[in-house]
C-alpha positions in Angstrom: 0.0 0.0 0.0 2.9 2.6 0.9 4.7 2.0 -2.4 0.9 2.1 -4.1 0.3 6.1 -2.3 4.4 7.1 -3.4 4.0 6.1 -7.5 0.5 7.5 -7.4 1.2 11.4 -7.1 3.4 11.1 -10.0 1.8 8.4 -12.5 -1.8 7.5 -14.2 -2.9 5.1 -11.8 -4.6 2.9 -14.6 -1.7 3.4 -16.4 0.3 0.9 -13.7 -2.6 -0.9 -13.4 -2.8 -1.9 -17.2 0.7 -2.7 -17.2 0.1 -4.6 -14.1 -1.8 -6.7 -15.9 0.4 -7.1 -19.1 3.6 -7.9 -16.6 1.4 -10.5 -15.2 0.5 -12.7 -18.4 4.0 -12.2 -19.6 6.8 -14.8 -19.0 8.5 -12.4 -17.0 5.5 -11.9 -14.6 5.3 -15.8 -14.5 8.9 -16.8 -13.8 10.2 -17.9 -10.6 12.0 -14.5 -10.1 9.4 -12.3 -10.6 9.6 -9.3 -8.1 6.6 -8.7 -5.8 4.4 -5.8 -5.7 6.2 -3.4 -3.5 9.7 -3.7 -5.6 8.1 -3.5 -8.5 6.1 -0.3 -8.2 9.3 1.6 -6.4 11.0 0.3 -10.0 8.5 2.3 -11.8 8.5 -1.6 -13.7 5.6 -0.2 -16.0 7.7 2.2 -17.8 10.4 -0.9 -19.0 10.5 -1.9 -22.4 7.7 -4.3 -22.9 10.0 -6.8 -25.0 12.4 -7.2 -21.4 9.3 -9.0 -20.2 9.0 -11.7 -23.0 12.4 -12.7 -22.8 11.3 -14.7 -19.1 12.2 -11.6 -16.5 16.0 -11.2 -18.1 17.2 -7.4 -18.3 19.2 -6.5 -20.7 22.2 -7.3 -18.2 21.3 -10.4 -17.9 21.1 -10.9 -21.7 24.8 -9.9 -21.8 26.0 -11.9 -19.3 24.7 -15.0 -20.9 26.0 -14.1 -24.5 29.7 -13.6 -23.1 29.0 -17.1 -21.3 29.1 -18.5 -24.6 
């Protein structure tokens, strides 16, 4: 609820909502590491790039770590 009343002042409150709900259905939203509510509203989550979450929760970071794995 606290990080809920500190996004609002500053963002469209359906606008997280709708992203809420596009986080959730991705593969991102459904992996095991998906971050809970609280971090993910602080991390302003519903401004990332939409294609981050369709990659299974892996940042771009992530990506690069795996590719120099490799």
């Amino acid at each position: 609820w606290k990080a809920w009343q500190q996004v609002l002042p500053w963002t469209d409150p359906q606008t997280i909502i709708n992203a809420a709900i596009e986080f959730a259905l991705s593969p991102a939203g459904m992996s095991e590491y998906c971050p809970g509510p609280a971090p993910w509203l602080r991390g302003k989550r519903w401004e990332d790039d939409r294609r981050s979450w369709q990659r299974g929760g892996l940042n771009d970071r992530d990506l690069r770590q795996q590719e120099q794995a490799y």
